[in-house]
N, C-alpha and C positions, 0 to 999 in steps of 0.2 A: 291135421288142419289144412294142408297145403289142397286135398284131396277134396275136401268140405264143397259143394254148392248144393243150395237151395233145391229142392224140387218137391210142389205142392204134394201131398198124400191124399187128397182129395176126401179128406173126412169131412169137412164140415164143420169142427168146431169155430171158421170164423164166420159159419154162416147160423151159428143157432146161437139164440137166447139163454146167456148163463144164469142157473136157479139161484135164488136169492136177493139181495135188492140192490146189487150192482145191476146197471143197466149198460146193454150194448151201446155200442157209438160207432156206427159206421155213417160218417157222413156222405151227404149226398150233394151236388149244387144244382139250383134248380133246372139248368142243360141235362141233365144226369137226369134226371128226374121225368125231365119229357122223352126223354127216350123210352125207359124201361116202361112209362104209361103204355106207350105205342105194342112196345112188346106184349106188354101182360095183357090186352088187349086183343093182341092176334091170338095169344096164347089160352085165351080164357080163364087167365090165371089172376086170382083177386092177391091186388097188390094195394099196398097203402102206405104212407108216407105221413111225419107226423115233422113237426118244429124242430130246427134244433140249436142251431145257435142264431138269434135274434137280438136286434136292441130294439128301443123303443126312441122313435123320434120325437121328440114334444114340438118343436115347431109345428108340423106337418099332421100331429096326432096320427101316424103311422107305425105298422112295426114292422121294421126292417130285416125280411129272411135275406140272412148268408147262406145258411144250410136246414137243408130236412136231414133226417133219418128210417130206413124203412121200419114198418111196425111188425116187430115179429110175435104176432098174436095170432096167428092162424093154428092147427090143431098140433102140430109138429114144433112150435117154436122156431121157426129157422125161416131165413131169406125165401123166396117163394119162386126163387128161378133156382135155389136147389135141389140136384137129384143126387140123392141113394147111390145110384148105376152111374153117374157121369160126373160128381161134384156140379160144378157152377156150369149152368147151363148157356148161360150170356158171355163166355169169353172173353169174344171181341169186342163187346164194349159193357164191361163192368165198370164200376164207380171206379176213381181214380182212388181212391181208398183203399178198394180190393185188391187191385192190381199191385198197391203195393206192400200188402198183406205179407208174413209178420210184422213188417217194419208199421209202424206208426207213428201219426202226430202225435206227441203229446201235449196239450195244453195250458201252460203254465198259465196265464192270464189273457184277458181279450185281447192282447196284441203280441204275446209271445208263444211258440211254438219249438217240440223239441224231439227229435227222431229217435222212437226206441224200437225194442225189439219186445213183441207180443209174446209172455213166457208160458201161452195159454197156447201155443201153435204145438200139434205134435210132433213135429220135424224141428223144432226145439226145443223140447222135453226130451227127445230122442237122441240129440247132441248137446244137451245143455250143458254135460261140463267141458267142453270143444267150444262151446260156445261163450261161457263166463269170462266176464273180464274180458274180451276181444276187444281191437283198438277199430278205429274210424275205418281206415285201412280194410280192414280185414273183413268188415262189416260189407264195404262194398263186394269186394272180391266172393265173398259167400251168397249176396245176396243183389248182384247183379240189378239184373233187372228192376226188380223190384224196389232197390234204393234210388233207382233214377224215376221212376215212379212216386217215391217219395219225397223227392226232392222239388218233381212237379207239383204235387199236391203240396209242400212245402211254398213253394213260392205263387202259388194259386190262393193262398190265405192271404197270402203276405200282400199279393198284388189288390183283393179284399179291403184288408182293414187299411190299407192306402187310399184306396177311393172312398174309404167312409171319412176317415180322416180330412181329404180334399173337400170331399162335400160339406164338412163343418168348416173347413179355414173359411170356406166360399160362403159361408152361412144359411148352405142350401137346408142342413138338417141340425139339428141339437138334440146328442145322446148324452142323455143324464151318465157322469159318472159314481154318483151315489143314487141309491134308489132302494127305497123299503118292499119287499117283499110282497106289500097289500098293492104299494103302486103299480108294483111289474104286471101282478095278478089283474088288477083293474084293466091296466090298459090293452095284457093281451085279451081279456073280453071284448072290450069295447072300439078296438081302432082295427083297422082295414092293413094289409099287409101290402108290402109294398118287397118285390126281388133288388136285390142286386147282384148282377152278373161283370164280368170282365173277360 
């Protein structure tokens, strides 16, 4: 254990689309977003990008993107700055998501958030019973980088649902917290998106 540190294997599994009707979640913020545009761009590489976590404003009849996700529907299934030959082509500035790939947000509700370990990474499959049951500690020490990465992305939500929050004490916006399924559905047809960054 003592010997354990992280180091990418460059497959790919967090970059393709898992078969069945779990769906990926690699979020994106929409800074994140205009970058890779720029990229995929120089690169001629069709890239797209689709909703991911939103609410809906009723004051304002807006819907408020936190985050996109990219759409892995191209012929491979998989992130579209990856390669075969090199893993992730974008490096130096991947999503803050990637970067801190195995570890992940997990999302318990619209305002809480919970760091685990992705058991879908080959490099923990590979050490998973080294890696069972490890304490907070240890999580860091194996996974360096990448939990301080996650910790960013951690408090990059957090900094988020604060400012959504602020904007309803201020009574700038009003996000329903009950909401029927046909409402969500109506309103993402019908109202105009509006970012929020921090």
């Amino acid at each position: 254990m003592n010997n354990l540190k992280y180091k990418c294997l460059k497959c790919g599994v967090c970059c393709f689309e898992i078969p069945g009707d779990y769906q990926k979640r690699i979020p994106l913020y929409p800074e994140e977003v205009e970058k890779l545009i720029v990229i995929a761009k120089e690169r001629n590489i069709r890239f797209q990008v689709i909703e991911d976590l939103v609410f809906p404003d009723i004051l304002n009849k807006k819907i408020i993107v936190i985050t996109y996700k990219i759409k892995l529907d191209n012929e491979n299934k998989c992130c579209p700055f990856y390669s075969e030959e090199k893993g992730c082509t974008i490096q130096e500035i991947k999503p803050m998501a990637c970067k801190a790939y195995p570890l992940s947000l997990k999302q318990e509700d619209a305002f809480h958030f919970q760091i685990s370990i992705d058991p879908l990474c080959n490099y923990v499959l590979k050490y998973y019973d080294e890696l069972t049951n490890i304490n907070l500690d240890q999580i860091k020490a194996i996974f360096d980088e990448e939990y301080k990465n996650a910790e960013l992305h951690l408090k990059k939500n957090k900094k988020l649902i604060l400012k959504i929050k602020q904007l309803e004490h201020l009574n700038k916006i009003k996000i329903l917290r009950e909401i029927t399924i046909d409402q969500f559905n109506d309103y993402l047809k019908k109202w105009d998106r509006v970012e929020i960054k921090v």
